[in-house]
N, CA, C and O of each residue as an XYZ file, in Angstrom:
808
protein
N     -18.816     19.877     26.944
C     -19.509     18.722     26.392
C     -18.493     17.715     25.854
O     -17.776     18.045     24.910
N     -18.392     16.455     26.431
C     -18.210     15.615     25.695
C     -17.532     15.103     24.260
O     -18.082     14.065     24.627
N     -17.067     14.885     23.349
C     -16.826     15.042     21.976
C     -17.655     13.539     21.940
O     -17.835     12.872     22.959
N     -17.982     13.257     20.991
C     -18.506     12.099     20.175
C     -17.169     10.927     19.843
O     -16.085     11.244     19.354
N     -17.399     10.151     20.071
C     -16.812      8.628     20.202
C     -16.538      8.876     18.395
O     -17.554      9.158     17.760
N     -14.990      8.756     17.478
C     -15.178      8.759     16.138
C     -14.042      7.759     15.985
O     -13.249      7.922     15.059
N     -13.867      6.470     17.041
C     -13.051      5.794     16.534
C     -13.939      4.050     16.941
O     -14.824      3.823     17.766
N     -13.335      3.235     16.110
C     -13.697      2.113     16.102
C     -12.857      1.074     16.909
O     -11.716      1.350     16.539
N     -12.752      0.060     17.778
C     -11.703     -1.137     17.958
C     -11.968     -2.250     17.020
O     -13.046     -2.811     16.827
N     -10.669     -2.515     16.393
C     -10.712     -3.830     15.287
C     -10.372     -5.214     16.155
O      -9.845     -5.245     17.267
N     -10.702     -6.065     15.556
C     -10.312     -7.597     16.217
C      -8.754     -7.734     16.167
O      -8.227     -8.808     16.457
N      -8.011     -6.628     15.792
C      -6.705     -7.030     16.014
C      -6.139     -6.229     17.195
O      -4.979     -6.297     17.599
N      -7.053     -5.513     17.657
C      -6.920     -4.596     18.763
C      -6.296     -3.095     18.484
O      -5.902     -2.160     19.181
N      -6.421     -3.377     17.109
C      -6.043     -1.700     16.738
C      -7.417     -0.447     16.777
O      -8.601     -0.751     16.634
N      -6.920      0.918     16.995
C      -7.902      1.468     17.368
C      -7.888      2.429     16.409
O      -7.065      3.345     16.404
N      -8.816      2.272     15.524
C      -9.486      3.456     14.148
C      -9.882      4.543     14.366
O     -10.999      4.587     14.883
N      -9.369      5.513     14.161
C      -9.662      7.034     14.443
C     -10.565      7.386     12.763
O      -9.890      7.510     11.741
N     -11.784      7.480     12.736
C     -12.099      7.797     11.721
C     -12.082      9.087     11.614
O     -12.449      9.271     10.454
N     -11.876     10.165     12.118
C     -11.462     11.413     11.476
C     -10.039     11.785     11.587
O      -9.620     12.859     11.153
N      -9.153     10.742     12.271
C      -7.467     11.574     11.530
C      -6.550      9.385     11.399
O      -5.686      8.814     12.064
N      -7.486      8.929     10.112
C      -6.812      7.346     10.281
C      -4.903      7.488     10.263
O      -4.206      8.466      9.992
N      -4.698      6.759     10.475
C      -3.059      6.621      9.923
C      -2.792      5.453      9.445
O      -3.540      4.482      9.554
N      -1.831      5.460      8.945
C      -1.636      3.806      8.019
C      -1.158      2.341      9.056
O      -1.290      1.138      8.831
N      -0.579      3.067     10.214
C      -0.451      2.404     11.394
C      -1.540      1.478     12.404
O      -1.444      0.692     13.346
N      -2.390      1.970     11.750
C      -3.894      1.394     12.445
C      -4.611      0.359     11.505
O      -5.593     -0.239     11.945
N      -4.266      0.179     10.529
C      -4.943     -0.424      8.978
C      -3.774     -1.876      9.425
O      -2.639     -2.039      9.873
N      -5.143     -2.826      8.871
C      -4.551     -4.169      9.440
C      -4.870     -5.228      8.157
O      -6.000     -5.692      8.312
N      -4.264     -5.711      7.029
C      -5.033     -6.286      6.577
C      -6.214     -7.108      6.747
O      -7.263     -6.918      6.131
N      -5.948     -8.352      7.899
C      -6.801     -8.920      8.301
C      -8.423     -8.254      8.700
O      -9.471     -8.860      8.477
N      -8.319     -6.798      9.370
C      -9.150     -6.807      9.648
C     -10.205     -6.258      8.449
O     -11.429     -6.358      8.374
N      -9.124     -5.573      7.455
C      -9.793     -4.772      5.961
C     -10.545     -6.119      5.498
O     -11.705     -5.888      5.155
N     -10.262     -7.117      5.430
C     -11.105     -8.362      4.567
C     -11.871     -8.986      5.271
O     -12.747     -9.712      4.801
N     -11.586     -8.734      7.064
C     -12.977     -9.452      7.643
C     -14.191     -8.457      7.720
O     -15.348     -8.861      7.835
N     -13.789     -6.895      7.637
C     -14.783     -6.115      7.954
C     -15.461     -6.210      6.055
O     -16.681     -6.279      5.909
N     -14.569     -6.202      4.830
C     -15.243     -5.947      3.839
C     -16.087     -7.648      3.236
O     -16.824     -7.806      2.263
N     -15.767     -8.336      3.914
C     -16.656     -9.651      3.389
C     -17.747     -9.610      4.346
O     -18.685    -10.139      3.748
N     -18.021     -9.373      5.157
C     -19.235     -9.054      5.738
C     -19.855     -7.733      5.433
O     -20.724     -7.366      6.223
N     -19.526     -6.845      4.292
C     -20.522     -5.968      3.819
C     -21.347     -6.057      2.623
O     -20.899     -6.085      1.477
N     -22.387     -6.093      2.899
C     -23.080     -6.588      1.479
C     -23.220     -4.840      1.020
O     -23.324     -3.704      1.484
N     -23.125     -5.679     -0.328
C     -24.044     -4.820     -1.708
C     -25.048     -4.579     -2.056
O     -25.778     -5.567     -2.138
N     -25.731     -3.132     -2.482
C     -26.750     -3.057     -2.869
C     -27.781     -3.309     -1.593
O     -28.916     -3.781     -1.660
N     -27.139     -2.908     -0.530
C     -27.879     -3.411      0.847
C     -28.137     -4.552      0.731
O     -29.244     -4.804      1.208
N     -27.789     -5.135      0.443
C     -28.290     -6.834      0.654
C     -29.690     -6.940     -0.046
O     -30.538     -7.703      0.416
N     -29.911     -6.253     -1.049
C     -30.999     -6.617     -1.792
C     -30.729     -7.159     -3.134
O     -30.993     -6.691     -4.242
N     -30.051     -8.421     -2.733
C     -29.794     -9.416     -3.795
C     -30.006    -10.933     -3.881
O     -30.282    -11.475     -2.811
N     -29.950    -11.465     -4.623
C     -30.162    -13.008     -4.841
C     -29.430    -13.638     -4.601
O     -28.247    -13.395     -4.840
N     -30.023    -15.142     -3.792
C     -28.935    -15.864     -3.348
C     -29.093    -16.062     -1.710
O     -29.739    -15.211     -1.099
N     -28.602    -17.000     -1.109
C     -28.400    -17.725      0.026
C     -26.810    -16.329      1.016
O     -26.532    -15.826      2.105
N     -26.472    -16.379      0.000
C     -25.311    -15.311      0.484
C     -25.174    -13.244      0.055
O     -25.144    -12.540     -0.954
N     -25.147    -13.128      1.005
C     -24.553    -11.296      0.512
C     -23.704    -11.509     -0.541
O     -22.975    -12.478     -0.751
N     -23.894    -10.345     -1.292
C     -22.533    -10.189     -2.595
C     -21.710     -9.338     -1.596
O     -22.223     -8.288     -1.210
N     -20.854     -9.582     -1.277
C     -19.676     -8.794     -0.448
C     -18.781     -7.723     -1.427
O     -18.391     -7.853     -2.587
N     -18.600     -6.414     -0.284
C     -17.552     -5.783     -1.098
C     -16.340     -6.639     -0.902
O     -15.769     -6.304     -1.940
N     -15.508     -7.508     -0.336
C     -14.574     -8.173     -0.757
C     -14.600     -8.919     -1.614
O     -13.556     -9.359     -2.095
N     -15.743     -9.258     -2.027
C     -15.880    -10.464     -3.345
C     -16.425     -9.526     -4.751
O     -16.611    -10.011     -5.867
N     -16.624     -8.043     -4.363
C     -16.969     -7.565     -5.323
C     -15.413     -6.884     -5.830
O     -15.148     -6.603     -6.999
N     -14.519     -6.709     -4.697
C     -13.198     -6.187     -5.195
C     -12.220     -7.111     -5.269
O     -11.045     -6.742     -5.274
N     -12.534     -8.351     -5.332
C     -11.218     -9.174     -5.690
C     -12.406     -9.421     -7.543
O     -11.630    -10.013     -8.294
N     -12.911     -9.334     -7.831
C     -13.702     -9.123     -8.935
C     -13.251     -8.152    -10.143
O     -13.156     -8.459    -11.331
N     -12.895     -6.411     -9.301
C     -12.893     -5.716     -9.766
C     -11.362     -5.674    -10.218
O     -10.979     -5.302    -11.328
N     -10.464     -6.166     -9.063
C      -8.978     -6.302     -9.404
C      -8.249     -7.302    -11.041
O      -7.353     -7.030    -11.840
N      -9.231     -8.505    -10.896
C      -9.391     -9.503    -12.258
C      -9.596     -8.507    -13.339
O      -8.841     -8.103    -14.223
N     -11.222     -8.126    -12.927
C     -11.148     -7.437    -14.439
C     -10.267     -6.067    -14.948
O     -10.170     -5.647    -16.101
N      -9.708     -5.556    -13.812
C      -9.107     -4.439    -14.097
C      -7.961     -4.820    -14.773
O      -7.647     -4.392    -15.884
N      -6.951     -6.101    -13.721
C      -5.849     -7.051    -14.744
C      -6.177     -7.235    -16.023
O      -5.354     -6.794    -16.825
N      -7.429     -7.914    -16.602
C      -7.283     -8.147    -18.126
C      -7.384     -6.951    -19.091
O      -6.940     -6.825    -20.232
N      -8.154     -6.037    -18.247
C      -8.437     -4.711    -19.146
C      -6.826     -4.152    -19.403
O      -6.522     -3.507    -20.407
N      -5.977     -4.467    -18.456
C      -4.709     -3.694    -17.971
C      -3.502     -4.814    -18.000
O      -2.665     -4.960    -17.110
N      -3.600     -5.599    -19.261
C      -2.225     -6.573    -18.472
C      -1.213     -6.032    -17.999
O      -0.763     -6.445    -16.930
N      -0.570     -4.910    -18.722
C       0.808     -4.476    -18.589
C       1.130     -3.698    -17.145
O       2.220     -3.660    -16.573
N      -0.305     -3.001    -16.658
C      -0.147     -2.819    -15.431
C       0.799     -3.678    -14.304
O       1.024     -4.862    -14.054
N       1.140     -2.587    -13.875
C       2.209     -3.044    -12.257
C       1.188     -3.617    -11.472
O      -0.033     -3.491    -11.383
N       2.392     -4.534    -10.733
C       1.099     -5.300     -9.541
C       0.819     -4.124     -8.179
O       0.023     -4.339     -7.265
N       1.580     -3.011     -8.298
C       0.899     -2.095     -7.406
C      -0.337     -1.153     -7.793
O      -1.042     -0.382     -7.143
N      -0.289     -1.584     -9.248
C      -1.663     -0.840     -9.372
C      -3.142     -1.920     -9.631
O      -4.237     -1.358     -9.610
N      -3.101     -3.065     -9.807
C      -3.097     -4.132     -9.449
C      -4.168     -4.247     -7.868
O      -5.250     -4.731     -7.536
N      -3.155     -3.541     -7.315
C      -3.478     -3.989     -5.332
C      -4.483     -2.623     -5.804
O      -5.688     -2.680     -5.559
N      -4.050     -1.736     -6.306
C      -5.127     -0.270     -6.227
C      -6.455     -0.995     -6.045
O      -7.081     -1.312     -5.033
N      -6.668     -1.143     -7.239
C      -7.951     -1.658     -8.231
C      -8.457     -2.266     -6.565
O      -9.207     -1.617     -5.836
N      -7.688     -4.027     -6.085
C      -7.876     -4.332     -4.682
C      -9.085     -3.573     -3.708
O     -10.215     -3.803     -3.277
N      -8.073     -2.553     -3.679
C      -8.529     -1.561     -2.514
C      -9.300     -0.675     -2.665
O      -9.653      0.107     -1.783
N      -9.723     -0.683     -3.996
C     -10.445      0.674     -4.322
C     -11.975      1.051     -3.517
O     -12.601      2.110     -3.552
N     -12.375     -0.515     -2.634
C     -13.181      0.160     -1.743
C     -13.139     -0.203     -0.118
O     -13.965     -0.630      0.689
N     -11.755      0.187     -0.066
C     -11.126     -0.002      1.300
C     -11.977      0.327      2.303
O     -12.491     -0.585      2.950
N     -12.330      1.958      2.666
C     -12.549      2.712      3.708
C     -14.074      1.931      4.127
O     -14.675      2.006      5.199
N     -14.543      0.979      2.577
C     -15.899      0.454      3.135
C     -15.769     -0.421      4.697
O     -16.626     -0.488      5.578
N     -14.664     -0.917      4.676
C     -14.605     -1.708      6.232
C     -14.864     -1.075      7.259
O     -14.647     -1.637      8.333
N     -15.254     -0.101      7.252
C     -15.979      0.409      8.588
C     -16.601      1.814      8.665
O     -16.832      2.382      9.733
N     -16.929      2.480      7.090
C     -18.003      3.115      6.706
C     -19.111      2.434      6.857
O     -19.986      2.642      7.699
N     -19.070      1.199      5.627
C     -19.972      0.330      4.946
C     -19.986      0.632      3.609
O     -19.295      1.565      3.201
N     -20.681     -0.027      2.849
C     -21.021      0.174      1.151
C     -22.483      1.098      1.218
O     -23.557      0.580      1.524
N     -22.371      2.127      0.976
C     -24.076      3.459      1.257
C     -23.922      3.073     -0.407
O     -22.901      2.902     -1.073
N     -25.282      3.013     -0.775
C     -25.700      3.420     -2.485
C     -25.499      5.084     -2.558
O     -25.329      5.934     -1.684
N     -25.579      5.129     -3.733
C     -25.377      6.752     -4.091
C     -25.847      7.193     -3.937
O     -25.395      8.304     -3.663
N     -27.353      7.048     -3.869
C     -28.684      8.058     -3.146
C     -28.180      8.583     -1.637
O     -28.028      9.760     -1.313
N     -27.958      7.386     -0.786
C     -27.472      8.233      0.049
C     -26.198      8.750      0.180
O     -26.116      9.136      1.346
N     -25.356      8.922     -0.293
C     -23.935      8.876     -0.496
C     -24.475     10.731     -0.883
O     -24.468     11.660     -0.074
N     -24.905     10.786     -2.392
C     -25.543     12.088     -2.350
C     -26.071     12.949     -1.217
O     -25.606     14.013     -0.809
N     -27.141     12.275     -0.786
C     -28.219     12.851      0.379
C     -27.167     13.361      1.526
O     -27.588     14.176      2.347
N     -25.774     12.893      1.611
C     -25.245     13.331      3.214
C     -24.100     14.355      2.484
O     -23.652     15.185      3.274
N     -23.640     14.418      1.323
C     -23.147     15.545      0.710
C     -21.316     15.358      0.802
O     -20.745     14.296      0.555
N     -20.895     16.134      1.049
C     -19.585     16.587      0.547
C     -18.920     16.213      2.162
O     -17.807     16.603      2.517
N     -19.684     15.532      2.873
C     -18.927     14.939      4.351
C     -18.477     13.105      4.366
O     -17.787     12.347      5.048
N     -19.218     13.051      3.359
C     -18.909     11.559      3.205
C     -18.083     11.377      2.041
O     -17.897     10.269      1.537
N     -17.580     12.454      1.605
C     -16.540     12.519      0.718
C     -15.223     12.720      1.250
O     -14.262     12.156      0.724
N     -15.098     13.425      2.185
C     -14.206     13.534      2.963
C     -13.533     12.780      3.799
O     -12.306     12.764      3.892
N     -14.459     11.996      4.567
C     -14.271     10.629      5.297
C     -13.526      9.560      4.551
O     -12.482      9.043      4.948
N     -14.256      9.229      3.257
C     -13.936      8.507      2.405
C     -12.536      8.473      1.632
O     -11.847      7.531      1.242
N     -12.347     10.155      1.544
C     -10.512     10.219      0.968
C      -9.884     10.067      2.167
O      -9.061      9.155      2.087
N      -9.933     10.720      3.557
C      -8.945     10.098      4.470
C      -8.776      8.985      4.681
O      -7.666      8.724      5.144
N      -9.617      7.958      4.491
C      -9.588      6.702      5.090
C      -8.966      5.835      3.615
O      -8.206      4.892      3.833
N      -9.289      6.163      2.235
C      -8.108      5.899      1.649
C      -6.926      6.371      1.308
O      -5.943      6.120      0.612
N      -7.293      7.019      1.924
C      -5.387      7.461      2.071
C      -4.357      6.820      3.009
O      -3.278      6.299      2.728
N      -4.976      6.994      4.225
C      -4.436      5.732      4.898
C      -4.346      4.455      4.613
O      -3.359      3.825      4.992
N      -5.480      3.780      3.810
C      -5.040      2.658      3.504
C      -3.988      1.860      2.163
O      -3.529      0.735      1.960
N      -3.955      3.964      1.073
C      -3.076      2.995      0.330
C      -1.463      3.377      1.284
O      -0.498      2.614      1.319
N      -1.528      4.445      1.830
C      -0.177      4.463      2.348
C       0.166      3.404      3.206
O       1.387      3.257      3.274
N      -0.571      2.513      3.972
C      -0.069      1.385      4.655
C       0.296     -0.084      3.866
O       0.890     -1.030      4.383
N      -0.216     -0.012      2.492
C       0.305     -0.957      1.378
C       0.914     -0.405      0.586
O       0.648     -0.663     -0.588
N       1.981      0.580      0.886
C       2.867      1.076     -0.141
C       2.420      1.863     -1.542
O       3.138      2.025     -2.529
N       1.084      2.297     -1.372
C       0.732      2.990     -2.993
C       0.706      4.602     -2.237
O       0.721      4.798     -1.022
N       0.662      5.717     -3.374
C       0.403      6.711     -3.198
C      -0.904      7.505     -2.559
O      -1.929      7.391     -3.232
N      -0.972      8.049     -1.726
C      -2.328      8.173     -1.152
C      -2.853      8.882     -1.754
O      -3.873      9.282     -1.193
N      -2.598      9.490     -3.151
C      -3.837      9.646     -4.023
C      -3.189      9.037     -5.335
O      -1.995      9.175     -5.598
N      -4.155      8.299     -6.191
C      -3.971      7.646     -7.309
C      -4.191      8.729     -8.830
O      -4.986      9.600     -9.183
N      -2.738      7.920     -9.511
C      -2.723      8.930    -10.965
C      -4.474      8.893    -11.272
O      -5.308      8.081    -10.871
N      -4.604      9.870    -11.969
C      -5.792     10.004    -12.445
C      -6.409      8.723    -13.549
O      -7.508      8.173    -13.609
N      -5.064      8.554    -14.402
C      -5.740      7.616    -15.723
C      -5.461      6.074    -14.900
O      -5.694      5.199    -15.733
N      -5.082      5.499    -13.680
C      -5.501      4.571    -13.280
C      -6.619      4.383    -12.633
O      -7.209      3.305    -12.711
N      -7.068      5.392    -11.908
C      -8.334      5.832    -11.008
C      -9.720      5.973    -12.276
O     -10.885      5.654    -12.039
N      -9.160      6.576    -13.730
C     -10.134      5.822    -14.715
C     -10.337      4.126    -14.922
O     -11.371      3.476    -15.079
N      -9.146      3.769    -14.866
C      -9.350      2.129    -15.468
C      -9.638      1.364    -14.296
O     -10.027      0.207    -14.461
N      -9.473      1.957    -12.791
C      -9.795      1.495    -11.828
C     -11.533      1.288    -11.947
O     -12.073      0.185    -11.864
N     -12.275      2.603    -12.159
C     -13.713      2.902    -12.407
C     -14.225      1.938    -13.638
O     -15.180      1.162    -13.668
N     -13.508      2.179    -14.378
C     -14.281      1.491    -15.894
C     -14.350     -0.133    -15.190
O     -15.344     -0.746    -15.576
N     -13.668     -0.723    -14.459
C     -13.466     -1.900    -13.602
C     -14.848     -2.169    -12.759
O     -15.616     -3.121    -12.619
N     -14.786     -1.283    -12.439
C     -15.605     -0.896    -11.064
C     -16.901     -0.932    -11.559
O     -17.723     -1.429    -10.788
N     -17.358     -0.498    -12.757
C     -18.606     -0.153    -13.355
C     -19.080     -1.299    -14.111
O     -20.278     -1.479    -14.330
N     -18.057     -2.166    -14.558
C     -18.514     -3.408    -15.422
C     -18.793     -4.195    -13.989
O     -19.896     -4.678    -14.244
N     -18.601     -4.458    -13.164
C     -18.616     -5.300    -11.873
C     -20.124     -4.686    -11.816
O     -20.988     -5.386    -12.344
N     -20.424     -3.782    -11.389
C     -21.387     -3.588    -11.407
C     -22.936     -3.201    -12.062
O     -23.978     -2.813    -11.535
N     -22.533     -3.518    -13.532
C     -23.407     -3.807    -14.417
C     -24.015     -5.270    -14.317
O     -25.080     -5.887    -14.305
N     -22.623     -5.417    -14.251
C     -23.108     -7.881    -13.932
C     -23.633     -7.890    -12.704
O     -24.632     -8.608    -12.729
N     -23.408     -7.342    -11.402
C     -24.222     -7.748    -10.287
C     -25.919     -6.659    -10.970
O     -27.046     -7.144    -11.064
N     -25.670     -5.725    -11.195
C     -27.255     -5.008    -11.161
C     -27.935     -6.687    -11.969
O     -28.862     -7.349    -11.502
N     -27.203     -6.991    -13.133
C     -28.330     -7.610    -13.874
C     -28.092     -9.092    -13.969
O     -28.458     -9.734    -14.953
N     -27.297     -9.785    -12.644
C     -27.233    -11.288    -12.398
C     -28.054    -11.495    -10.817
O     -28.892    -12.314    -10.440
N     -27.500    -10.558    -10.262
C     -28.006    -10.657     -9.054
C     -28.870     -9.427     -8.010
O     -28.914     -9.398     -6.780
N     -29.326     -8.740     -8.733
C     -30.079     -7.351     -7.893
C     -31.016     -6.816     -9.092
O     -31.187     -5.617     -9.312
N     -31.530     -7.734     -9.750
C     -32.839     -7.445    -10.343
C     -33.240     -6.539    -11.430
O     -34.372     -6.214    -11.789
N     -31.812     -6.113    -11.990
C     -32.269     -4.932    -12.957
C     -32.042     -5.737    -14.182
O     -31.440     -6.798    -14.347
N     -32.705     -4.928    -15.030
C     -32.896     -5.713    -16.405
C     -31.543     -5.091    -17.373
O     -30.830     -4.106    -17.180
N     -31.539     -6.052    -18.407
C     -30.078     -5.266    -19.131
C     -30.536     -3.497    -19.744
O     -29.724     -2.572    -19.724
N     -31.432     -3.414    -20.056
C     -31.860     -1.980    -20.766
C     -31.328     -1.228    -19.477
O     -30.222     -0.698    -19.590
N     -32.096     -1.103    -18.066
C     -31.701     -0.843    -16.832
C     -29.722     -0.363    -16.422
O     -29.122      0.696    -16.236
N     -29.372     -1.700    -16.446
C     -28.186     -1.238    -16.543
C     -27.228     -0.805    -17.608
O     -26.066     -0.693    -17.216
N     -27.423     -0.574    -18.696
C     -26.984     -0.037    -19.382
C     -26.865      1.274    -19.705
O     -26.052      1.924    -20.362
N     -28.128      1.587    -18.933
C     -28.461      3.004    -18.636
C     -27.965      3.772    -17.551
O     -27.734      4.980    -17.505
N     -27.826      2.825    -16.616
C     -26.866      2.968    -15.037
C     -25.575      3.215    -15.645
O     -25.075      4.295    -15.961
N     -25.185      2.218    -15.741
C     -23.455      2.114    -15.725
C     -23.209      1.906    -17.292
O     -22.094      1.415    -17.465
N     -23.805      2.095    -18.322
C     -23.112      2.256    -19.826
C     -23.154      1.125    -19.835
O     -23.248      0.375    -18.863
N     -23.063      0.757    -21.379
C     -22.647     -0.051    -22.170
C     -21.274     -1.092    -22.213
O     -20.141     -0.846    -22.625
N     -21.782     -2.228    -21.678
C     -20.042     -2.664    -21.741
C     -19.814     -3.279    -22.769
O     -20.763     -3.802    -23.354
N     -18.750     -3.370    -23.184
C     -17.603     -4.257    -23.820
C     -18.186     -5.639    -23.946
O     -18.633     -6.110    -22.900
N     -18.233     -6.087    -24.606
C     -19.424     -7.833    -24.780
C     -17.747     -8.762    -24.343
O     -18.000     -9.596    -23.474
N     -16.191     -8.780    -24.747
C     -15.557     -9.549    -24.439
C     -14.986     -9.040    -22.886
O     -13.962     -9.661    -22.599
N     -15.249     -8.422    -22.215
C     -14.963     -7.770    -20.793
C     -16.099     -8.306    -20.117
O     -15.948     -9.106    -19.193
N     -17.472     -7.847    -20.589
C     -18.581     -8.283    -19.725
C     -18.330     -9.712    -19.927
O     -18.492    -10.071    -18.760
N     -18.027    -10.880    -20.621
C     -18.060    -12.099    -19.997
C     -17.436    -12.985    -19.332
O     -17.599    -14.181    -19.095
N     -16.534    -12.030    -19.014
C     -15.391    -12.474    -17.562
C     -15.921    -11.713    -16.096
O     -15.217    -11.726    -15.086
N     -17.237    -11.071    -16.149
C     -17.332    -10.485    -15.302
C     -18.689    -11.507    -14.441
O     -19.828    -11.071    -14.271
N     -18.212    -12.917    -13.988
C     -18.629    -13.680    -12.940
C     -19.151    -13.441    -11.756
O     -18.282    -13.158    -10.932
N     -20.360    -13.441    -11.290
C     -20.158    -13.282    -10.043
C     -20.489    -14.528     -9.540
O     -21.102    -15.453    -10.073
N     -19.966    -14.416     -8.363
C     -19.747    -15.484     -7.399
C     -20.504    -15.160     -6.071
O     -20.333    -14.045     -5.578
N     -21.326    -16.057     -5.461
C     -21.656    -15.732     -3.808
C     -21.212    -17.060     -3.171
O     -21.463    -18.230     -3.464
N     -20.585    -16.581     -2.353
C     -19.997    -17.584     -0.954
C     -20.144    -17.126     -0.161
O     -20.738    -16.049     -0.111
N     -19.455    -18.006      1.269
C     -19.995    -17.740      2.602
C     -18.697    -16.509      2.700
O     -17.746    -16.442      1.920
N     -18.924    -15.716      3.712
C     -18.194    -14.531      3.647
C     -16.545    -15.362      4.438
O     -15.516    -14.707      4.267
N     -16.439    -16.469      5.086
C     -14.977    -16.761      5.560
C     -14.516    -17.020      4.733
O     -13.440    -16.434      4.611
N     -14.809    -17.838      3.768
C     -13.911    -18.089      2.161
C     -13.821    -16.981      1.399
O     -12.808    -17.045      0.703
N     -14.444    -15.983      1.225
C     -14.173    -14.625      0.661
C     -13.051    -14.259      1.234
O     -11.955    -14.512      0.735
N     -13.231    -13.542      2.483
C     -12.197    -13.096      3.244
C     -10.812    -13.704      3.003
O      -9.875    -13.017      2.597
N     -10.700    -15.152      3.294
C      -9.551    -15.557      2.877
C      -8.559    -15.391      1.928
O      -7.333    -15.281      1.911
N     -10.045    -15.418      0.662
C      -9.197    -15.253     -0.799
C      -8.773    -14.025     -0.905
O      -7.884    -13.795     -1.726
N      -9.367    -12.854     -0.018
C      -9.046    -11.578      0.091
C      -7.584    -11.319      0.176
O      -6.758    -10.903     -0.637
N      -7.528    -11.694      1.411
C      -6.060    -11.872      2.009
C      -5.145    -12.487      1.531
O      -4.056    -11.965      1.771
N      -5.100    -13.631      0.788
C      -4.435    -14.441     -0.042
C      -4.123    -13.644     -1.237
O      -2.911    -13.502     -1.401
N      -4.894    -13.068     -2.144
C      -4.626    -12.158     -3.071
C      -3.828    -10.764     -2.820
O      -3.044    -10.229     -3.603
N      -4.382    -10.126     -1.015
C      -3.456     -9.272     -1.421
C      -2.048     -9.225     -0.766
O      -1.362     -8.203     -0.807
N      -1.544    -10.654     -0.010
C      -0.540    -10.865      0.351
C       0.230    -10.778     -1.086
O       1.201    -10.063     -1.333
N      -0.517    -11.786     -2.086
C      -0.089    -12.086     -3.467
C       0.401    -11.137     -3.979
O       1.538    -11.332     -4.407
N      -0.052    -10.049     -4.129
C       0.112     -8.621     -4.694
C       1.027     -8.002     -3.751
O       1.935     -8.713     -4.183
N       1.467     -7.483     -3.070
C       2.304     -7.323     -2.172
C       3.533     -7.919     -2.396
O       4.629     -7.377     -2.247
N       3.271     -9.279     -2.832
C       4.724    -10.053     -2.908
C       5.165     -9.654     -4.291
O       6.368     -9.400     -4.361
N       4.279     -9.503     -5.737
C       4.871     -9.072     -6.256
C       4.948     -7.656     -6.255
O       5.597     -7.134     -7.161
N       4.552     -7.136     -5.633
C       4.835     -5.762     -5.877
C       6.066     -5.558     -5.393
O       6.845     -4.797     -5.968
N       6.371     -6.185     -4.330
C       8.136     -5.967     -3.587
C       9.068     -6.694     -4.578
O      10.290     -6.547     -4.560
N       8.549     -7.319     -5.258
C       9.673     -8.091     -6.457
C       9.662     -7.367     -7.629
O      10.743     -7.352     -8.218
N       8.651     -6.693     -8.197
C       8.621     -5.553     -9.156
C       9.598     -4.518     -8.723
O      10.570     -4.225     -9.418
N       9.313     -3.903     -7.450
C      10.491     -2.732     -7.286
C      11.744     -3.305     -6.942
O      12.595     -2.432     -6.771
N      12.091     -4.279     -6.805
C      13.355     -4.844     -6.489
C      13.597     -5.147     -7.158
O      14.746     -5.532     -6.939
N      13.230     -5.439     -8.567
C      14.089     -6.712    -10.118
C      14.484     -5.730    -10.924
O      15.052     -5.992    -11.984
């Protein structure tokens, strides 16, 4: 029999093996065109535009910076990437993320692993950044549940905790058309990149 088709072709003509990725196949360009065309929350949100995971992680990278000034700009790009492998998983809510079990967990660490090893980070992250990465991650998504996907503040507070009143009001969201996302994607993490090669070099 046959094996099942488990790789993808990107617009840069690289070819994605989703069960053995390598960092050799990871393209920036294509990480920010595939993650600005994924909406959030399935696209059950407000607005003329998807909330994109690229516009939700150049979001999460800001607030993770102010939570974190002293942070390195390679941890910085983490925060970035922290939902890399979505470019060609997709963004699943946790219900189903749950419902398919301990296989979509798996998928999910190979495919970031490959992607921080192709931007120079460790393919698994210290633990207490992978906290401040989350605490990031969770205020982002307290402000979309209750700016743009309908939940009330009692609601999310109950979801994702209680935030910080001077953290939650840097936490903006923005909807644009997904090519200006993308861009700023790429622009930011060229940005990060550049300093990150000037951090280990100074």
């Amino acid at each position: 029999m046959t094996k099942p088709r488990a790789w993808q072709r990107m617009l840069s003509g690289r070819r994605l093996d989703l069960l053995d990725p390598t960092p050799m196949d990871i393209e920036v360009a294509d990480l920010a065109r595939g993650l600005a065309f994924v909406a959030r929350w399935n696209g059950q949100t407000e607005g003329d535009y998807a909330y994109s995971v690229a516009e939700h992680s150049l979001l999460v990278e800001r607030l993770f910076t102010e939570m974190n000034p002293l942070e390195s700009p390679k941890w910085r790009l983490a925060a970035l990437l922290h939902d890399g492998p979505e470019y060609v998983i997709g963004d699943m809510i946790s219900p189903v993320k749950a419902a398919i079990g301990p296989g979509y967990a798996d998928l999910d660490s190979r495919l970031t692993a490959a992607i921080h090893l192709r931007f120079g980070l460790p393919a698994s992250l210290p633990v207490a950044i992978k906290t401040q990465i989350k605490k990031a991650d969770r205020l982002s998504a307290w402000a979309e549940a209750i700016h743009i996907a309908g939940f009330s503040r009692k609601e999310a507070d109950t979801l994702f905790g209680r935030q910080d009143p001077a953290f939650a009001a840097l936490a903006e969201i923005k909807l644009r058309p997904p090519g200006e996302v993308r861009r700023d994607f790429e622009a930011r993490c060229a940005r990060l990149m550049q300093e990150m090669d000037a951090h280990n070099h100074g």
